[in-house]
C-alpha positions in Angstrom: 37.6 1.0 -32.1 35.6 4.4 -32.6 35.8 7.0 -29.7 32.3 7.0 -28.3 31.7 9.4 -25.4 29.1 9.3 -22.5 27.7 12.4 -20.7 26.0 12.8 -17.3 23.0 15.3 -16.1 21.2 15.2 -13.2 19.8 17.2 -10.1 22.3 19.3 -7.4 21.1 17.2 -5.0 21.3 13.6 -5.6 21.7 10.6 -2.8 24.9 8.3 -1.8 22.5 5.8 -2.6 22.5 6.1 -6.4 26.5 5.8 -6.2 25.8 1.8 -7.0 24.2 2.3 -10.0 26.3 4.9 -11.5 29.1 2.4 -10.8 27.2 -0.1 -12.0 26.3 1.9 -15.5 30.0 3.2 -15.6 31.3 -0.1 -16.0 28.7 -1.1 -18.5 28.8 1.3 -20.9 32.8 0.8 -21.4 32.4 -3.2 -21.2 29.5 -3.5 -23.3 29.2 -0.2 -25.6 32.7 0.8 -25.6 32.6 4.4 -24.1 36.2 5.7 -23.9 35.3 8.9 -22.8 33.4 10.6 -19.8 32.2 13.9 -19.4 30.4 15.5 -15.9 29.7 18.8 -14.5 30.8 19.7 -11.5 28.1 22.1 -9.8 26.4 19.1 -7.9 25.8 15.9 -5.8 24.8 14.2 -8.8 28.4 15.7 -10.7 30.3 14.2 -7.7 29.1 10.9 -7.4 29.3 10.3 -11.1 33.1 11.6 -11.0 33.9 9.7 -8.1 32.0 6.4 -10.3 34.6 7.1 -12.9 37.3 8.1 -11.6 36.9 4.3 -9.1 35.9 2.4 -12.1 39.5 4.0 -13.9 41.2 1.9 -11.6 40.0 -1.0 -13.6 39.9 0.5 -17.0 42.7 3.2 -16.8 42.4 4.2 -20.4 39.3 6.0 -20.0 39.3 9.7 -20.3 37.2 11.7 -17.4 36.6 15.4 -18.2 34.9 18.1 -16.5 32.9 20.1 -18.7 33.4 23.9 -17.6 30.4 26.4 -18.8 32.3 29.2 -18.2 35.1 30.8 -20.4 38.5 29.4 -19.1 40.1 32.7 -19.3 37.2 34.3 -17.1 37.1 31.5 -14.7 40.1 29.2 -14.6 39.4 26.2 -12.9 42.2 23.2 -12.4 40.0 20.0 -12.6 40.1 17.9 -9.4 42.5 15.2 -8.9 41.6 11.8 -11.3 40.1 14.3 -14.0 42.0 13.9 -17.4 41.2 17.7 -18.5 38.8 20.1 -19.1 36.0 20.9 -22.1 34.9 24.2 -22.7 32.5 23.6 -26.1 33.0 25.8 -28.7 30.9 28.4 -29.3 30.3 29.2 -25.7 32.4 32.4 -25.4 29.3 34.9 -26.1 27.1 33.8 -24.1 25.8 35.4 -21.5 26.3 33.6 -17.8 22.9 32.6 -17.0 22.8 30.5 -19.7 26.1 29.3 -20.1 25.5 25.8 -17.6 22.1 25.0 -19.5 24.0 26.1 -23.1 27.2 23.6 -22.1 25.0 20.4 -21.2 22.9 20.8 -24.4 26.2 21.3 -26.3 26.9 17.8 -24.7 23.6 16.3 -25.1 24.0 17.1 -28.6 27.4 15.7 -29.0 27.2 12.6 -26.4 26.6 8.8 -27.9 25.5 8.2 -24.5 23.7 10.0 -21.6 23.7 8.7 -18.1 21.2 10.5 -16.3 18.9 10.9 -12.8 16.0 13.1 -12.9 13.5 12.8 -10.1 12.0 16.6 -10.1 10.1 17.1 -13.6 10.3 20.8 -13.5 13.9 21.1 -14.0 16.6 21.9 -16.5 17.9 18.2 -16.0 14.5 17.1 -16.5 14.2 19.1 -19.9 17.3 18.1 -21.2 16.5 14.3 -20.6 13.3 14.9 -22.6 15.3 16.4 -25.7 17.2 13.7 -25.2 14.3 11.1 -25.3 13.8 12.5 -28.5 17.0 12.2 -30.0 17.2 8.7 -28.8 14.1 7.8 -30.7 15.7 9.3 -33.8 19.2 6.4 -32.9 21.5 9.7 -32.3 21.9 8.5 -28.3 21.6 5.9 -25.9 20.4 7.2 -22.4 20.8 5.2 -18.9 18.5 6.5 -15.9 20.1 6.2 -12.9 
């Protein structure tokens, strides 16, 4: 079976009621498209839930990975992932540049590396909003599958 991974973006501020769907979508896309590996933020509502979807739906499937992708150079800003994360990301690339960026630089890294994107936009002036549409595109060309939660 070929590693396939899935990525989430969406809004800080994101409702407990979407928690079904991302549950929901979780389980699908390792059922049906065979996503062994997870990948979510972790400067939001939206980054919570979708952990907390995984990390729940791992109880079923434990052979899942979950990481937390970190924008900022480990060595700058060591962070110990959460309890039920496998691990950490930091893209390659990353270490120049500059910290304003680095969050909107580390989810495009993802978007471009993802077979899958989970997403919930609801504000369209946004950087979740603008990576969705890049990634609209990129599904139209067969490089990802995107889920809108």
């Amino acid at each position: 079976m070929n590693h396939k991974s899935c990525f989430f973006i969406g809004h800080r501020e994101a409702p407990d009621a979407i928690y079904p769907a991302l549950l929901v979508a979780v389980r699908q896309h390792i059922v049906d498209f065979h996503v062994s590996e997870f990948v979510v933020g972790h400067y939001g509502r939206f980054d919570c839930l979708a952990a907390r979807a995984v990390i729940e739906i791992k109880q079923e499937f434990p052979e899942i990975t979950l990481l937390m992708l970190i924008p900022y150079h480990p060595v700058e800003a060591p962070i110990e992932p959460p309890k039920g994360f496998d691990g950490t990301f930091y893209p390659p690339g990353m270490e120049s540049v500059p910290r304003q960026f680095a969050i909107t630089r580390a989810n495009r890294y993802m978007l471009n590396h993802s077979d899958f994107l989970i997403a919930y936009v609801r504000h369209p002036a946004s950087n979740a909003a603008n990576l969705v549409a890049d990634a609209v595109s990129r599904e139209r060309r067969g490089l990802i599958h995107i889920t809108q939660s």
